[in-house]
N, C-alpha and C positions, 0 to 999 in steps of 0.2 A: 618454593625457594626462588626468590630473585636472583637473575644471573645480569643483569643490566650492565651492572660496573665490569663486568670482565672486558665486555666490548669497549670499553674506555680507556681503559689500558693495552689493547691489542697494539699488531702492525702499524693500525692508520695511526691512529694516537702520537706512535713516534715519529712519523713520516708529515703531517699535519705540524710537528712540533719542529723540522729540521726545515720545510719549505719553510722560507720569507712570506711574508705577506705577500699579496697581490699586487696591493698599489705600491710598497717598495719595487718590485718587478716591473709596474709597469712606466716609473721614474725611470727605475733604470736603462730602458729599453728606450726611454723619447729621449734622455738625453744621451745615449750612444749615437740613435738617430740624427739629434741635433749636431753634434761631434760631427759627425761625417759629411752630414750635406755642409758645413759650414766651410770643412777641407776640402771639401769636392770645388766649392767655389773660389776660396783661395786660390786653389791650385790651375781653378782655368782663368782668375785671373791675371796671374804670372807676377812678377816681381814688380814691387811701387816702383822703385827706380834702377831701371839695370844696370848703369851705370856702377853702382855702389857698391863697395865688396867689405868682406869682413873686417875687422880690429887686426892689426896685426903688430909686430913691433918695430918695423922700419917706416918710422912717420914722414921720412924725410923733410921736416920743419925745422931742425935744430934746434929745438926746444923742448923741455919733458912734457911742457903741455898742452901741446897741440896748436891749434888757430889754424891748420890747412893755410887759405890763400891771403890769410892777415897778412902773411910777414913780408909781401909783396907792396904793400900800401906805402911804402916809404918818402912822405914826401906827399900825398897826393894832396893833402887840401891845406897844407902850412904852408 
């Protein structure tokens, strides 16, 4: 009597069937890698422009739509 198939259906079988593959795992793992060193660099290179600060809603332009230092040009090349 053959008992072969029993082993097929054991423990590993379902533990074999609940791992991921290998090379999903090892994606996963270069691009966490990647992730990280690429914040590690961001972050020691510090902000593009310090200066700059968030959106916020007092634009002080008096207008709903923005221009920042436009509304100063009054005049300059007429």
């Amino acid at each position: 009597m053959d008992v072969s198939w029993q082993s097929s259906f054991g423990a590993g079988a379902l533990v074999r069937k609940l791992v991921p593959p290998p090379a999903l795992c090892g994606f996963l793992l270069l691009l966490a890698l990647v992730f990280t060193l690429s914040y590690a660099m961001g972050a020691a290179a510090g902000p593009v422009a310090p200066g700059m600060h968030g959106t916020g809603t007092n634009r002080g332009d008096g207008g709903p739509g923005g221009g920042g230092d436009m509304g100063n040009m009054h005049g300059a090349g007429h």
